[in-house]
C-alpha positions, -999 to 999 in steps of 0.1 A, spaced: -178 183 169 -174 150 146 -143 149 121 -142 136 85 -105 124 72 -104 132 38 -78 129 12 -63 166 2 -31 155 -13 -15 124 -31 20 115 -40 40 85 -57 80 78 -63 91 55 -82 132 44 -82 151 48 -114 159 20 -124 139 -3 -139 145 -43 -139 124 -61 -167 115 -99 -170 140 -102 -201 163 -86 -179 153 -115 -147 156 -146 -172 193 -136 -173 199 -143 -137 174 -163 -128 162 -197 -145 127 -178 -160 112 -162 -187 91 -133 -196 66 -155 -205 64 -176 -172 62 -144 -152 34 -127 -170 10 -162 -177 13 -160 -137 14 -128 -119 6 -101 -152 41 -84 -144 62 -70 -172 89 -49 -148 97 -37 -116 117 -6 -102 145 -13 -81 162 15 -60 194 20 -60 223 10 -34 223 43 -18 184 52 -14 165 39 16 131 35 22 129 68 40 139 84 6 116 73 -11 89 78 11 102 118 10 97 116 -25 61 105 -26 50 124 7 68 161 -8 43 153 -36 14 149 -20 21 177 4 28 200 -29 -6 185 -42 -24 193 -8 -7 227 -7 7 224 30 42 228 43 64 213 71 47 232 97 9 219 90 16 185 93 12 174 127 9 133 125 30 109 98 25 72 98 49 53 74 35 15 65 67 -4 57 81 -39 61 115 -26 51 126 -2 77 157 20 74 169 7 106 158 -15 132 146 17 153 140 45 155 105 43 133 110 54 95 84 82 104 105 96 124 138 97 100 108 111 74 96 133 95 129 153 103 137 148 60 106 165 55 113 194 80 84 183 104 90 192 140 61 191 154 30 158 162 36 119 163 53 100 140 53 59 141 54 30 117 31 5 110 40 -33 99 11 -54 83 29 -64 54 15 -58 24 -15 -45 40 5 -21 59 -15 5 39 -49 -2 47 -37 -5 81 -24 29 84 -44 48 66 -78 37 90 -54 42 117 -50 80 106 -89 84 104 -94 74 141 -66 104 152 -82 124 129 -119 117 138 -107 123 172 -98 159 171 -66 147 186 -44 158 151 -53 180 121 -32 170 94 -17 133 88 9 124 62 2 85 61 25 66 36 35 32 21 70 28 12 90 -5 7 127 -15 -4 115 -52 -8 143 -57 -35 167 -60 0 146 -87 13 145 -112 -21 167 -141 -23 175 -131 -60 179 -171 -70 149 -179 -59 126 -177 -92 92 -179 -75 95 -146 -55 125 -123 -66 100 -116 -100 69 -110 -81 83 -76 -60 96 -43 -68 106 -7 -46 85 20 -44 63 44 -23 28 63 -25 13 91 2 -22 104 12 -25 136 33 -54 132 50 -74 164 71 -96 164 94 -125 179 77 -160 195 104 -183 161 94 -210 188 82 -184 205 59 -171 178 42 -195 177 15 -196 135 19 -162 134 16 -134 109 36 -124 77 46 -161 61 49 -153 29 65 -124 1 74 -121 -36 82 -87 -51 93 -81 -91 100 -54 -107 108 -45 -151 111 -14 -160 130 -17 -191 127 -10 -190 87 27 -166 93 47 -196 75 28 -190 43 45 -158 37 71 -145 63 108 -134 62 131 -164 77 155 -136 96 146 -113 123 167 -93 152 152 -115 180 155 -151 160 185 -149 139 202 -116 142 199 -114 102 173 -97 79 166 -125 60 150 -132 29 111 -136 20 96 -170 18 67 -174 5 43 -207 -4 22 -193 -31 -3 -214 -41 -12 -214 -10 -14 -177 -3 -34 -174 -36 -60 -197 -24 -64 -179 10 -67 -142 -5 -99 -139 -28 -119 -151 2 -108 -135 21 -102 -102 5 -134 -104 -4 -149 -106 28 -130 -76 37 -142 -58 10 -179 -69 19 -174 -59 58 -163 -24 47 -192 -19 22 -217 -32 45 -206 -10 73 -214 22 48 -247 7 38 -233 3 2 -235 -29 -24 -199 -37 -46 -219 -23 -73 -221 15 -62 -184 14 -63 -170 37 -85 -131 26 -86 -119 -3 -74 -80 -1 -59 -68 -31 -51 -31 -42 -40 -10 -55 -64 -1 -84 -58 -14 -111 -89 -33 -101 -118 -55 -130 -114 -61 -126 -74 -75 -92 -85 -94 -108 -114 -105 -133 -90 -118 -106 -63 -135 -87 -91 -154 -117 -105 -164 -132 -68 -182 -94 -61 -196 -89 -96 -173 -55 -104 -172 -43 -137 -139 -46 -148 -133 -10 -165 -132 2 -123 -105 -19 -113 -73 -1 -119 -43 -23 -119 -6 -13 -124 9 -44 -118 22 -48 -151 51 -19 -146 53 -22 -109 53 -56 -99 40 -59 -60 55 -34 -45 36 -42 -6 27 -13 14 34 14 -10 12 -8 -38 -21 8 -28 -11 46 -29 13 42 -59 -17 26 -81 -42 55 -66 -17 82 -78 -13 65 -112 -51 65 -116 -50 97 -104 -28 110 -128 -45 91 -158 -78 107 -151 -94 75 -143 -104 92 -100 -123 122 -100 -134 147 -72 -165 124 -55 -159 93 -67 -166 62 -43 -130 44 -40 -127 9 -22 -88 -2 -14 -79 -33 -1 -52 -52 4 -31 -90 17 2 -99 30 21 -117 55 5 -123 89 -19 -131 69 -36 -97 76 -60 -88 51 -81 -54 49 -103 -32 30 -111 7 30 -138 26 20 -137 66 6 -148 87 -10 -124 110 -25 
């Protein structure tokens, strides 16, 4: 028998406290106007000295569990996407997994950045496809305000905290009513880590470090190559950009996703983009804007939905589903 993964629940958790540009310009030398000409951000949540990443990854997966109307006991795989890790080990998806009551499956993280999303959630599809698990609680959660160097103007504006969850099930193929992660493409370039890394690391310098990152460089490397991603995954499910009902990008720059939209001919009125109130908030962008547009209306039951995303590696990615 052939499995469908398809989306049953979906969650989002947001920190308290929220860090404007007005309130950046008074630490750093910028302005509200220099951030939003360039990126489209307006504010960014920023958690709080005592909540980890594993907290707010609770908060977003309790939701989507609630949403998908399962309990502890029905979940039976949990993959965390994160570039901000509680600890150095064990996983995140495992300290989420005993916060959340789970006891019984896998639980692992997985590290692609700000693709770390995309990444997961085709990951989940293939256990799921597989018949080897039933239920899979994949998430995107980041504390990237531990990472900034906050006197560095170019990238302490651009990221904020969050986290966003899918519950995925594997669904009989002939009972799924067309329903389910369709299709995935995932890349990644070694050879272009120094355009966005972190310059700390257990193994190098003992350190966490802080995130570097040559922009104009990454900007000119990600519609391309986003929108190849985006092409792969379309092509794969016999589909052209234009049968796309919502388009869910990462958030990352209001003009990379004006620049993806305009290379593959999508109308703009199915893009959603929260970058405005969440700055880029990497792994946990993807299912944070989903569950806005969720919330808002703006995904129904059956529409077409392709995600994609970019960060440090580079990896890059797109998924197809429909929802």
């Amino acid at each position: 028998m052939s499995f469908k993964a398809v989306v049953k629940g979906v969650g989002s958790y947001l920190p308290e406290k929220v860090v404007t540009n007005a309130d950046l310009s008074e630490r750093v030398d910028t302005s509200d106007e220099w951030i939003r000409e360039r990126t489209g951000i307006t504010q960014r949540f920023i958690a709080s000295e005592n909540e980890l990443t594993s907290d707010l990854a609770v908060g977003a997966a309790r939701r989507a569990m609630e949403q998908a109307g399962l309990g502890p006991d029905d979940i039976d795989l949990v993959i965390v996407a994160t570039a901000t890790p509680d600890l150095t080990f064990p996983a995140t998806a495992a300290i989420v997994q005993a916060k959340l009551g789970i006891r019984q499956g896998a639980a692992f993280d997985i590290h692609a950045v700000c693709t770390g999303f995309v990444y997961a959630l085709s990951t989940a599809e293939k256990f799921l496809a597989s018949g080897q698990h039933k239920q899979a609680l994949v998430i995107g959660a980041e504390t990237f305000s531990r990472i900034l160097d906050w006197e560095d103007r170019t990238t302490c504006v651009l990221f904020g905290d969050g986290a966003g969850a899918f519950v995925l099930s594997a669904e009989p193929a002939d009972q799924a009513d067309g329903k389910g992660i369709i299709s995935s493409c995932l890349r990644c370039d070694g050879s272009m880590v120094d355009l966005l890394h972190v310059d700390g690391g257990v193994s190098s310098t003992q350190t966490a470090g802080h995130l570097r990152m040559q922009g104009n460089k990454v900007f000119r490397e990600a519609v391309n190559r986003i929108s190849s991603a985006m092409m792969e995954a379309a092509d794969a499910a016999g589909i052209a950009p234009a049968e796309i009902d919502i388009f869910v990008p990462h958030q990352a720059n209001q003009r990379i996703i004006d620049g993806v939209v305009k290379k593959l001919g999508i109308s703009k009125d199915r893009v959603i983009s929260t970058i405005a109130q969440h700055g880029n908030t990497s792994a946990a962008s993807i299912p944070l804007a989903f569950d806005t547009a969720l919330q808002e209306g703006r995904i129904k039951s059956g529409d077409l939905v392709m995600l994609e995303g970019m960060g440090g590696g580079l990896t890059w990615g797109a998924a197809l589903l429909r929802y």
